[in-house]
mmCIF file of the N, C-alpha and C atoms, coordinates in Angstrom:
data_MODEL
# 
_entry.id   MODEL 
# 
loop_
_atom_site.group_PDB 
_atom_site.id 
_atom_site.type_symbol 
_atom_site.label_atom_id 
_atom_site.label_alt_id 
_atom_site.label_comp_id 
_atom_site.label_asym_id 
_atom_site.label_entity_id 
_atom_site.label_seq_id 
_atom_site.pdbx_PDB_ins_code 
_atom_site.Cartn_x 
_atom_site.Cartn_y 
_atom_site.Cartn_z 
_atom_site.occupancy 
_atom_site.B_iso_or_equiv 
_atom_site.pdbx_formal_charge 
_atom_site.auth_seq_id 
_atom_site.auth_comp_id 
_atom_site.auth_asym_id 
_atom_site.auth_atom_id 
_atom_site.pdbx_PDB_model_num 
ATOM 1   N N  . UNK A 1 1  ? 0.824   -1.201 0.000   1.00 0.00 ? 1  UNK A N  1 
ATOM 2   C CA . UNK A 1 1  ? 0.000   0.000  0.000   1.00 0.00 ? 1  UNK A CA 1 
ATOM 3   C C  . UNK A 1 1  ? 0.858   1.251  0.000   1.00 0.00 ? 1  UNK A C  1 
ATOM 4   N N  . UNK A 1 2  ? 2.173   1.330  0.688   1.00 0.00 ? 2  UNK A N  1 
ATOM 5   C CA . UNK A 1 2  ? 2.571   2.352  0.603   1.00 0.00 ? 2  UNK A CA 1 
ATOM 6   C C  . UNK A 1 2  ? 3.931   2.366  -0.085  1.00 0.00 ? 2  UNK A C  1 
ATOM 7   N N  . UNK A 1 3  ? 4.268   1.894  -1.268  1.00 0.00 ? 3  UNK A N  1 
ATOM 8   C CA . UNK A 1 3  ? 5.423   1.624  -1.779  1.00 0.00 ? 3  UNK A CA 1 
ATOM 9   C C  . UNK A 1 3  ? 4.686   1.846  -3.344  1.00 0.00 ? 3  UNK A C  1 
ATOM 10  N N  . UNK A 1 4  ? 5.752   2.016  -3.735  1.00 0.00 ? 4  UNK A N  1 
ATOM 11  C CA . UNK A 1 4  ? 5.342   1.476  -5.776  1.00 0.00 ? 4  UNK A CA 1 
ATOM 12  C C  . UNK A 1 4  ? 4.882   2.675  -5.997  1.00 0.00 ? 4  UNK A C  1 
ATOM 13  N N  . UNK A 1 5  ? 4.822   3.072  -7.609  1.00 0.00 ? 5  UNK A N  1 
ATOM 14  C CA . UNK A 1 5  ? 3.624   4.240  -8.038  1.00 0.00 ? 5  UNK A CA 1 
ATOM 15  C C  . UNK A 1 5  ? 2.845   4.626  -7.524  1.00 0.00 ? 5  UNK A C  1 
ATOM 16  N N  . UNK A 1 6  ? 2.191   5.911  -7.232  1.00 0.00 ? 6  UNK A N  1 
ATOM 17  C CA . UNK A 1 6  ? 0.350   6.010  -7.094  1.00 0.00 ? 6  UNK A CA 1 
ATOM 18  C C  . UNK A 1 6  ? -0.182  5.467  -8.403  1.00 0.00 ? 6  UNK A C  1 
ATOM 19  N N  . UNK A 1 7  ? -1.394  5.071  -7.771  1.00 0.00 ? 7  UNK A N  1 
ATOM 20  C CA . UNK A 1 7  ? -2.270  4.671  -8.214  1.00 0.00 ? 7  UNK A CA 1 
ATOM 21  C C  . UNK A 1 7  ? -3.206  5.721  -8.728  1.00 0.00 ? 7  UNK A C  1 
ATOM 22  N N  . UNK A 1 8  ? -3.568  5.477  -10.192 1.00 0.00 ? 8  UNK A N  1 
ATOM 23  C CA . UNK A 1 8  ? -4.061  6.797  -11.137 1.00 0.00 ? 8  UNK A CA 1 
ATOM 24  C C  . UNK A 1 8  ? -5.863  6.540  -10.424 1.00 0.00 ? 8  UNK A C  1 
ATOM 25  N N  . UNK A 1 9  ? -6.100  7.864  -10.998 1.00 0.00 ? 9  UNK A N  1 
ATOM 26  C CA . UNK A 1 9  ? -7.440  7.819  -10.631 1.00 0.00 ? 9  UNK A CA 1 
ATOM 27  C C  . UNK A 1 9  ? -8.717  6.711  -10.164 1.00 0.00 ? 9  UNK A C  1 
ATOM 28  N N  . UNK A 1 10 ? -8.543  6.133  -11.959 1.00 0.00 ? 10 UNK A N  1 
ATOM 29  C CA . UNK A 1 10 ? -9.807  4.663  -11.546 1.00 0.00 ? 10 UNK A CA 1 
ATOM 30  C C  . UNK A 1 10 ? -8.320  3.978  -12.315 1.00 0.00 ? 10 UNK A C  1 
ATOM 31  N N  . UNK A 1 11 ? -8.312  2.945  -11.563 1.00 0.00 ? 11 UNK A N  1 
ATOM 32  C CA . UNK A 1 11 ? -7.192  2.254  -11.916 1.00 0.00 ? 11 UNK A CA 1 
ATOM 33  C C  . UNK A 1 11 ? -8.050  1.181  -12.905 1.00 0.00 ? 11 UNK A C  1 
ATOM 34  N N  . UNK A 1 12 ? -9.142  0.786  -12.650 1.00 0.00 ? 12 UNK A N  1 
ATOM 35  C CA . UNK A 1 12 ? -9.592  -0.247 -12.995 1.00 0.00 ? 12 UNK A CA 1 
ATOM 36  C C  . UNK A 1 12 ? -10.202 -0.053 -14.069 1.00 0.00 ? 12 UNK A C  1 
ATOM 37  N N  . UNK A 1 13 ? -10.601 1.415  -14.709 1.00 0.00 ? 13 UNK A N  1 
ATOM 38  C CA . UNK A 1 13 ? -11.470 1.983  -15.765 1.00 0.00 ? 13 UNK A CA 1 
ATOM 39  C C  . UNK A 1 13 ? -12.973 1.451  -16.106 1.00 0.00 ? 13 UNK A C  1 
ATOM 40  N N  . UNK A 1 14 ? -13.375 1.794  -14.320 1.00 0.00 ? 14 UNK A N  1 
ATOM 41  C CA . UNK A 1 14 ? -14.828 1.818  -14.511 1.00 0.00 ? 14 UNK A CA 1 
ATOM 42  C C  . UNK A 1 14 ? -15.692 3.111  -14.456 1.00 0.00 ? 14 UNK A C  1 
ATOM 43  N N  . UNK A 1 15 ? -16.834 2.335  -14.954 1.00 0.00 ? 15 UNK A N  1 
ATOM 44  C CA . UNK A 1 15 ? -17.691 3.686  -15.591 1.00 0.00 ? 15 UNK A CA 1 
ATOM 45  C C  . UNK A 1 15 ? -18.478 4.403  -14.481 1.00 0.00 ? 15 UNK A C  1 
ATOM 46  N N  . UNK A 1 16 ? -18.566 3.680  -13.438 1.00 0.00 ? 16 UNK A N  1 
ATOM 47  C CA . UNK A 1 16 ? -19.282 4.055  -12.393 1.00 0.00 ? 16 UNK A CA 1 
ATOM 48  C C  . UNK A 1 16 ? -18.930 5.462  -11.761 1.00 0.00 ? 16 UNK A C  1 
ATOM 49  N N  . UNK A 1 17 ? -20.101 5.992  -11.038 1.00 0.00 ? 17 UNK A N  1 
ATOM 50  C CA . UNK A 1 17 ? -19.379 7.366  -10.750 1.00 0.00 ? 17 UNK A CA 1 
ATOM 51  C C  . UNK A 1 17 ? -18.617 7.565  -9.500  1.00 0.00 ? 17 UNK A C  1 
ATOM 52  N N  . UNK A 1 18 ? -18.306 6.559  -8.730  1.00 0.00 ? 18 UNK A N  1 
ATOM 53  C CA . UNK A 1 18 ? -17.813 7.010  -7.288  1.00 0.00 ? 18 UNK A CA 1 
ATOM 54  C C  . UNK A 1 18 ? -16.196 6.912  -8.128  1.00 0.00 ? 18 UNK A C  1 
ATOM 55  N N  . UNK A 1 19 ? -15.468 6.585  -9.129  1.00 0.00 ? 19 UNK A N  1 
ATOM 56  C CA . UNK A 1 19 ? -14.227 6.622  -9.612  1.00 0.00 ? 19 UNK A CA 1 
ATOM 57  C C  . UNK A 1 19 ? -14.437 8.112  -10.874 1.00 0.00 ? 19 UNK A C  1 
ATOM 58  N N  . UNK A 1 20 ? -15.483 9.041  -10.469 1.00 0.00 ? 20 UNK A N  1 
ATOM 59  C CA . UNK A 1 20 ? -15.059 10.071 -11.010 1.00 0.00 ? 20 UNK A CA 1 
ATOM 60  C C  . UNK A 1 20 ? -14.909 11.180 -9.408  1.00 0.00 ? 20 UNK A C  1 
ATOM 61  N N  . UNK A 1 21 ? -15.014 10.948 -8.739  1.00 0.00 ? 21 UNK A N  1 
ATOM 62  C CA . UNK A 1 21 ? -14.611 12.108 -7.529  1.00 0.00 ? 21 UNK A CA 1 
ATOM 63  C C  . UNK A 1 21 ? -13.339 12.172 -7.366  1.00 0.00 ? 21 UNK A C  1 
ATOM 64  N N  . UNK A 1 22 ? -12.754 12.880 -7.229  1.00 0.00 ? 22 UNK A N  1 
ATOM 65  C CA . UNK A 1 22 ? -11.810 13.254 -6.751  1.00 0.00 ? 22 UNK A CA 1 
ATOM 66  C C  . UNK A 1 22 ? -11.188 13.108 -5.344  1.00 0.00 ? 22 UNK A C  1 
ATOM 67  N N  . UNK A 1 23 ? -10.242 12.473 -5.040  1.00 0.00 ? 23 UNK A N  1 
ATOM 68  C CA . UNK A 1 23 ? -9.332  11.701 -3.566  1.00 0.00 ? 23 UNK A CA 1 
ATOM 69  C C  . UNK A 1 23 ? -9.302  12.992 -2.848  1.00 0.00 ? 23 UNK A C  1 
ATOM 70  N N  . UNK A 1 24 ? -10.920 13.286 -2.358  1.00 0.00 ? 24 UNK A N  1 
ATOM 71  C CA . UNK A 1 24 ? -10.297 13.893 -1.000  1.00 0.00 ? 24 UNK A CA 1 
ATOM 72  C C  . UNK A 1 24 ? -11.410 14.020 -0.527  1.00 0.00 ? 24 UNK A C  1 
ATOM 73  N N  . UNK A 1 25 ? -11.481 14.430 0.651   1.00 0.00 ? 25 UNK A N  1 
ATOM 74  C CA . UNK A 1 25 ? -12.046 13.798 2.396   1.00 0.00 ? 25 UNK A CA 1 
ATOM 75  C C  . UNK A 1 25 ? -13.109 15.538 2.110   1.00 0.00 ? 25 UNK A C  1 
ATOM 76  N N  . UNK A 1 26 ? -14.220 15.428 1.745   1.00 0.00 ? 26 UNK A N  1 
ATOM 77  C CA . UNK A 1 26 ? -15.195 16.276 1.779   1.00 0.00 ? 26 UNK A CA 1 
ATOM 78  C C  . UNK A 1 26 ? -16.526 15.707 2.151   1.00 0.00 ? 26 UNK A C  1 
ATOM 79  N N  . UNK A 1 27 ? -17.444 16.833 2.579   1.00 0.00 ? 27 UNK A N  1 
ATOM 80  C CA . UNK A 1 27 ? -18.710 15.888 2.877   1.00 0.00 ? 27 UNK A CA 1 
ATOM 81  C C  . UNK A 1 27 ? -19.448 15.760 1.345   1.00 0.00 ? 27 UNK A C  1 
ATOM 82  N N  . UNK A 1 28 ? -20.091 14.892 0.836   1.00 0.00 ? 28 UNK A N  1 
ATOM 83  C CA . UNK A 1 28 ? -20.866 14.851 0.064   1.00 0.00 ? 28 UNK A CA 1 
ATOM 84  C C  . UNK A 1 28 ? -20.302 13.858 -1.247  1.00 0.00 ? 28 UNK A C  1 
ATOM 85  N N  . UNK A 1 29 ? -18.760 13.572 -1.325  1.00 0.00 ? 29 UNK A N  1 
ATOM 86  C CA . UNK A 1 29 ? -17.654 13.256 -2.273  1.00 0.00 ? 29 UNK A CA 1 
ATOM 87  C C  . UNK A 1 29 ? -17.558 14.350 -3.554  1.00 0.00 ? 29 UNK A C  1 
ATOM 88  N N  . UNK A 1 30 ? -18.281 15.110 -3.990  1.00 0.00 ? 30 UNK A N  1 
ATOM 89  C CA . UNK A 1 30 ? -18.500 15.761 -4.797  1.00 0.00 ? 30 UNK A CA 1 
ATOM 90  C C  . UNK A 1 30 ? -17.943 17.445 -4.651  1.00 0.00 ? 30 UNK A C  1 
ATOM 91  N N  . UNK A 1 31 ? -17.336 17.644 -4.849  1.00 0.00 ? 31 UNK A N  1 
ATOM 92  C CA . UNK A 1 31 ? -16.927 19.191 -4.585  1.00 0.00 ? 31 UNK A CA 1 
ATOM 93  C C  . UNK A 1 31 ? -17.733 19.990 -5.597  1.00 0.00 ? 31 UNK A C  1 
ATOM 94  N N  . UNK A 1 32 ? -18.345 20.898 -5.550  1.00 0.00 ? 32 UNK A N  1 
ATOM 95  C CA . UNK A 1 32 ? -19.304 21.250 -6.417  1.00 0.00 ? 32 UNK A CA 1 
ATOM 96  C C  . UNK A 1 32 ? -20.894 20.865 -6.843  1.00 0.00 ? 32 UNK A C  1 
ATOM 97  N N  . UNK A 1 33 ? -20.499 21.110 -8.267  1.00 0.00 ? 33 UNK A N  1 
ATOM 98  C CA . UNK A 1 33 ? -22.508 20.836 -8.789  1.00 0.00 ? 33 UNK A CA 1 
ATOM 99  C C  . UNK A 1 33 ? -21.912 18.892 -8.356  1.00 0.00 ? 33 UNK A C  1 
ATOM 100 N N  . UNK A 1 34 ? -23.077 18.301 -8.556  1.00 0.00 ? 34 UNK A N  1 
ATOM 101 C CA . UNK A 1 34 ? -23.108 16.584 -8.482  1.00 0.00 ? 34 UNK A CA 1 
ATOM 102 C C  . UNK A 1 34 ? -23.364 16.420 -10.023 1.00 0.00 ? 34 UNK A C  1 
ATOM 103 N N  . UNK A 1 35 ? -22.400 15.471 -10.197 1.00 0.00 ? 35 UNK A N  1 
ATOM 104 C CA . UNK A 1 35 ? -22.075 14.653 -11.706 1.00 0.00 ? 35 UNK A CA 1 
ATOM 105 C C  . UNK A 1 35 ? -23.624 14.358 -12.164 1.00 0.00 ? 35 UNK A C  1 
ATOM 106 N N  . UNK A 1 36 ? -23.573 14.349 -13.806 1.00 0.00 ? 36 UNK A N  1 
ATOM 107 C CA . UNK A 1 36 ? -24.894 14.004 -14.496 1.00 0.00 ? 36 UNK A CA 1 
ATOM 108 C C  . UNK A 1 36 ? -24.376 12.970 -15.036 1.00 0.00 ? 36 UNK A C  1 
ATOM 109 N N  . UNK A 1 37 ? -25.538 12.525 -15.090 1.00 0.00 ? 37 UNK A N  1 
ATOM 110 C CA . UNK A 1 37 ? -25.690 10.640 -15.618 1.00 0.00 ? 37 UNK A CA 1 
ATOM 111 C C  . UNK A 1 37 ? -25.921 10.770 -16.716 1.00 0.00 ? 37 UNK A C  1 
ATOM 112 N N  . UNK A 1 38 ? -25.290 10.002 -17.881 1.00 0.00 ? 38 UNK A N  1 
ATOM 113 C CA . UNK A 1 38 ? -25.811 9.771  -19.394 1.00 0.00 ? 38 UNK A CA 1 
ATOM 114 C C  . UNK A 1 38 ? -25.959 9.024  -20.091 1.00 0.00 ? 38 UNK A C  1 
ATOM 115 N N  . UNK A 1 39 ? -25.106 7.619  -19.022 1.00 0.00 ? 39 UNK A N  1 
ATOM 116 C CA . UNK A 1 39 ? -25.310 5.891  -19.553 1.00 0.00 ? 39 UNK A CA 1 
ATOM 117 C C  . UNK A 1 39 ? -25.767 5.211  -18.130 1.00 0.00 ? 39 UNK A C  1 
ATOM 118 N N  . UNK A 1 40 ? -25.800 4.141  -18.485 1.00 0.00 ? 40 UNK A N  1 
ATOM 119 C CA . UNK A 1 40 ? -25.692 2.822  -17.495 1.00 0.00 ? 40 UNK A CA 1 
ATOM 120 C C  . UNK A 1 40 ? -24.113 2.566  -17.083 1.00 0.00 ? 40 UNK A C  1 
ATOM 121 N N  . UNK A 1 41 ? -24.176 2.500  -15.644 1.00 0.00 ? 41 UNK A N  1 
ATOM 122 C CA . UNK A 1 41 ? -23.526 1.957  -14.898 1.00 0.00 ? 41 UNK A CA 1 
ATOM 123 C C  . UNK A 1 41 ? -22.461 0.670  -15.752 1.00 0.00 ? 41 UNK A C  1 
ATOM 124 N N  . UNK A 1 42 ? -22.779 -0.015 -15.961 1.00 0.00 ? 42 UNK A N  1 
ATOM 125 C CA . UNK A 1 42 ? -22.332 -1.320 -16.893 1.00 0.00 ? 42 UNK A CA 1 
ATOM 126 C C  . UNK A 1 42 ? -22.133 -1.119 -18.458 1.00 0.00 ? 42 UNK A C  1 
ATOM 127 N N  . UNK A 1 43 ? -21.960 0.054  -19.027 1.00 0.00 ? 43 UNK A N  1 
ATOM 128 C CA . UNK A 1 43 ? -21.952 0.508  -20.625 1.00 0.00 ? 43 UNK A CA 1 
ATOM 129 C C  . UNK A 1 43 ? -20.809 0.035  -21.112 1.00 0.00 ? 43 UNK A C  1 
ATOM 130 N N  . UNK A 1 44 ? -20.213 -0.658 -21.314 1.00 0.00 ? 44 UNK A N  1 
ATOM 131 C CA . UNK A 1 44 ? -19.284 -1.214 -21.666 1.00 0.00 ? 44 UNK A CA 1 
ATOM 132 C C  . UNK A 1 44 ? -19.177 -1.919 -23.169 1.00 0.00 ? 44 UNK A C  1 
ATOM 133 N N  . UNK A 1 45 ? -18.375 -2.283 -23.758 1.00 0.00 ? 45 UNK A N  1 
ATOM 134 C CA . UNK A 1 45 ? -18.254 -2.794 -25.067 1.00 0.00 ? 45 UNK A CA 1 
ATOM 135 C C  . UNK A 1 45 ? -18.992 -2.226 -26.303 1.00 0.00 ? 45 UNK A C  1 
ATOM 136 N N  . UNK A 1 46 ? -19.461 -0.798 -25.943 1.00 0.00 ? 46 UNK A N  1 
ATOM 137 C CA . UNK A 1 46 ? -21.212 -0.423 -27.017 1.00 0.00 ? 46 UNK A CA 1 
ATOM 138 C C  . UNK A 1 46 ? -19.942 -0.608 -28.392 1.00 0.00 ? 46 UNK A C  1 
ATOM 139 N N  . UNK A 1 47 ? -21.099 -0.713 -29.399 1.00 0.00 ? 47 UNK A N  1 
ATOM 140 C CA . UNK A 1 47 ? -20.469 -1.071 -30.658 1.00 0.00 ? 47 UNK A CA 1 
ATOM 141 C C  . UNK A 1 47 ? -20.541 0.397  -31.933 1.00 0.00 ? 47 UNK A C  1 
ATOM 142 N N  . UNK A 1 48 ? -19.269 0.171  -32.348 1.00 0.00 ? 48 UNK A N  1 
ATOM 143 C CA . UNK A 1 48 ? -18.757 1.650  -33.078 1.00 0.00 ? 48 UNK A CA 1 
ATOM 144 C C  . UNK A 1 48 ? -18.346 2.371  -32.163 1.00 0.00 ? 48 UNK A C  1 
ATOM 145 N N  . UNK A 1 49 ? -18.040 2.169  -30.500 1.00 0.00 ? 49 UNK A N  1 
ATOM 146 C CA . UNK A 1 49 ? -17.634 2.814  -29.932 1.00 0.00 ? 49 UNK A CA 1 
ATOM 147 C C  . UNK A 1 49 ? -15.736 2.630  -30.003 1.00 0.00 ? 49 UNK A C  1 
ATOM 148 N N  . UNK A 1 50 ? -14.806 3.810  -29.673 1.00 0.00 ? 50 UNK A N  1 
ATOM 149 C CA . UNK A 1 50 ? -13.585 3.573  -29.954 1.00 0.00 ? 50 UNK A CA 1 
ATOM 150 C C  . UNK A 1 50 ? -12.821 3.009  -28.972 1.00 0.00 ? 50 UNK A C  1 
ATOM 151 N N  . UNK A 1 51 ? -13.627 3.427  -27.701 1.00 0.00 ? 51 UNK A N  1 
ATOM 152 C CA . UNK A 1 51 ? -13.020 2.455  -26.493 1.00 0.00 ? 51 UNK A CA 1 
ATOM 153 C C  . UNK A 1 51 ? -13.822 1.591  -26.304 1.00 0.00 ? 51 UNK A C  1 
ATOM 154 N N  . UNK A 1 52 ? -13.787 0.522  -25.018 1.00 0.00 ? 52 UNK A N  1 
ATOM 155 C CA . UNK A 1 52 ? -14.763 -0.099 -24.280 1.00 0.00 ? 52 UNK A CA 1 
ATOM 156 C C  . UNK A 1 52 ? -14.812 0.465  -22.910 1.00 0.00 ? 52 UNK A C  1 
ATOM 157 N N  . UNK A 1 53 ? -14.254 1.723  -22.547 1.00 0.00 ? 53 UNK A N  1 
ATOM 158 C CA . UNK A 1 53 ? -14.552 2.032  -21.149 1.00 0.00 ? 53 UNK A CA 1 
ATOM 159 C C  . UNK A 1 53 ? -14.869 3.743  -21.916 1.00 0.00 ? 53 UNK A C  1 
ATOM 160 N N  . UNK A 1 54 ? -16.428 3.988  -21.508 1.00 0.00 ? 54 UNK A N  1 
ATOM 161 C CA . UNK A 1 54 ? -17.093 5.086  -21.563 1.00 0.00 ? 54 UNK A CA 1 
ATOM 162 C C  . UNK A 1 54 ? -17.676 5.735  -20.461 1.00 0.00 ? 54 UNK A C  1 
ATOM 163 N N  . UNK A 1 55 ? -17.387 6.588  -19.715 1.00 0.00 ? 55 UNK A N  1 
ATOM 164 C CA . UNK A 1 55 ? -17.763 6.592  -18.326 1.00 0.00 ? 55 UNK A CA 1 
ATOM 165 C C  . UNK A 1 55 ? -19.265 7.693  -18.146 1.00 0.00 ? 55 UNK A C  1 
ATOM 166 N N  . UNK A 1 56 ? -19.787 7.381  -17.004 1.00 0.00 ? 56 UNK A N  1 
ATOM 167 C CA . UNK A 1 56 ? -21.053 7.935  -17.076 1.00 0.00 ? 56 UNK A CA 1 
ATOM 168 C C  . UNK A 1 56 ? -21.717 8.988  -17.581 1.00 0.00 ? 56 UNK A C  1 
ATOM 169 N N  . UNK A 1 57 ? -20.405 9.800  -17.361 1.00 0.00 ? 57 UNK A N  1 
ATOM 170 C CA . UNK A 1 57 ? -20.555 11.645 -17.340 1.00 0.00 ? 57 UNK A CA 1 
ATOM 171 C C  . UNK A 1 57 ? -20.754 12.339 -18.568 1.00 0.00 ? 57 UNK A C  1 
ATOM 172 N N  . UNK A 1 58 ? -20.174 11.005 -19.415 1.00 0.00 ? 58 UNK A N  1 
ATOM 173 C CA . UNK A 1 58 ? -19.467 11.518 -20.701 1.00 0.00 ? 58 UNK A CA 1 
ATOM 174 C C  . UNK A 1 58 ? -21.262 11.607 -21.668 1.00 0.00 ? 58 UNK A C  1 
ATOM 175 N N  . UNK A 1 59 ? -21.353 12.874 -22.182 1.00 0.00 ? 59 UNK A N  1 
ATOM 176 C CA . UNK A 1 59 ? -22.574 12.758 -22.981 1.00 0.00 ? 59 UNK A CA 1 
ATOM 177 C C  . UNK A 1 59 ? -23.185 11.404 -23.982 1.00 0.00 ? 59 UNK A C  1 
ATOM 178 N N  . UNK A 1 60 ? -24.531 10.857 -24.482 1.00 0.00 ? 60 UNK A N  1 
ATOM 179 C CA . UNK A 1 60 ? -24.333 9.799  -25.737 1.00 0.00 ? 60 UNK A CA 1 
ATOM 180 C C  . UNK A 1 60 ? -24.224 11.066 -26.957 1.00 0.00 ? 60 UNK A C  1 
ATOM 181 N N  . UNK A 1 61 ? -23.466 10.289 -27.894 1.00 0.00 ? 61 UNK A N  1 
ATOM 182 C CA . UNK A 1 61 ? -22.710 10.814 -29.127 1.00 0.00 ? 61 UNK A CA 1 
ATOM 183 C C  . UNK A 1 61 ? -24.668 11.135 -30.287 1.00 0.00 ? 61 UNK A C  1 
ATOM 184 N N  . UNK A 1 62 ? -24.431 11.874 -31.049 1.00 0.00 ? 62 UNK A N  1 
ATOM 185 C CA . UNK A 1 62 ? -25.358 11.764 -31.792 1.00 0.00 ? 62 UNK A CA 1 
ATOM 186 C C  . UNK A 1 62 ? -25.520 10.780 -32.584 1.00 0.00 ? 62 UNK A C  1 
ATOM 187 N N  . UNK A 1 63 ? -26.935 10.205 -32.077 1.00 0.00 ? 63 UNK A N  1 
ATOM 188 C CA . UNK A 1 63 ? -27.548 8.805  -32.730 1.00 0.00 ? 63 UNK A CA 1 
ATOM 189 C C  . UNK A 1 63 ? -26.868 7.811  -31.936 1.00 0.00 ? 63 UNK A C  1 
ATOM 190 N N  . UNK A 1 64 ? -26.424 7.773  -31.042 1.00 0.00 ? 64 UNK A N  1 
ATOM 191 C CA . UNK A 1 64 ? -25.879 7.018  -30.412 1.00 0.00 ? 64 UNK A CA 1 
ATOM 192 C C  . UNK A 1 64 ? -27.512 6.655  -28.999 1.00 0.00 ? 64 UNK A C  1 
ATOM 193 N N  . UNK A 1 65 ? -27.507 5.361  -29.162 1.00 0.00 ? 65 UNK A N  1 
ATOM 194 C CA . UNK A 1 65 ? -28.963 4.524  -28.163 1.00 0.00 ? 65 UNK A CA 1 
ATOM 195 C C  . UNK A 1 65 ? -28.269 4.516  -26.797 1.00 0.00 ? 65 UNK A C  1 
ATOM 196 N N  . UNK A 1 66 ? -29.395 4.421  -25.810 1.00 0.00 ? 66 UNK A N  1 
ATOM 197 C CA . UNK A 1 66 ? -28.571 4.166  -24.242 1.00 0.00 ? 66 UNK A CA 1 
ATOM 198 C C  . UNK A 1 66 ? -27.887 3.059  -24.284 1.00 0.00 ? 66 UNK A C  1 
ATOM 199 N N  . UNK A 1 67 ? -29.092 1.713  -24.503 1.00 0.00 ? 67 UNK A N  1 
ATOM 200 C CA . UNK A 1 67 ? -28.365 0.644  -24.213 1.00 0.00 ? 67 UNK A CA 1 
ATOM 201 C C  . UNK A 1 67 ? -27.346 0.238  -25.463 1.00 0.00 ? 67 UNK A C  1 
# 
């Protein structure tokens, strides 16, 4: 735990939103407005997409479906 690199943000590159706050000790986790939702939790692999990790926050693309 306390040796080696830090560890980057979401190490794991999930879409979920508690790995978009920011590492620090506030009430609410959110410093500011609270994050907007624009997929599912689990959005992963969508097709024509360029990654497979799209994270919540991130708007859908035009013509682009939820699921």
């Amino acid at each position: 735990i306390f040796r080696g690199p830090k560890a980057p943000q979401n190490p794991w590159r999930s879409n979920t939103l508690e790995w978009t706050t920011p590492v620090e000790h506030v009430h609410g986790n959110w410093p500011g407005d609270l994050p907007i939702v624009h997929r599912w939790p689990y959005d992963y692999s969508k097709p024509g997409a360029e990654e497979d990790f799209i994270p919540q926050t991130i708007p859908l693309a035009d013509g682009e479906e939820e699921h």
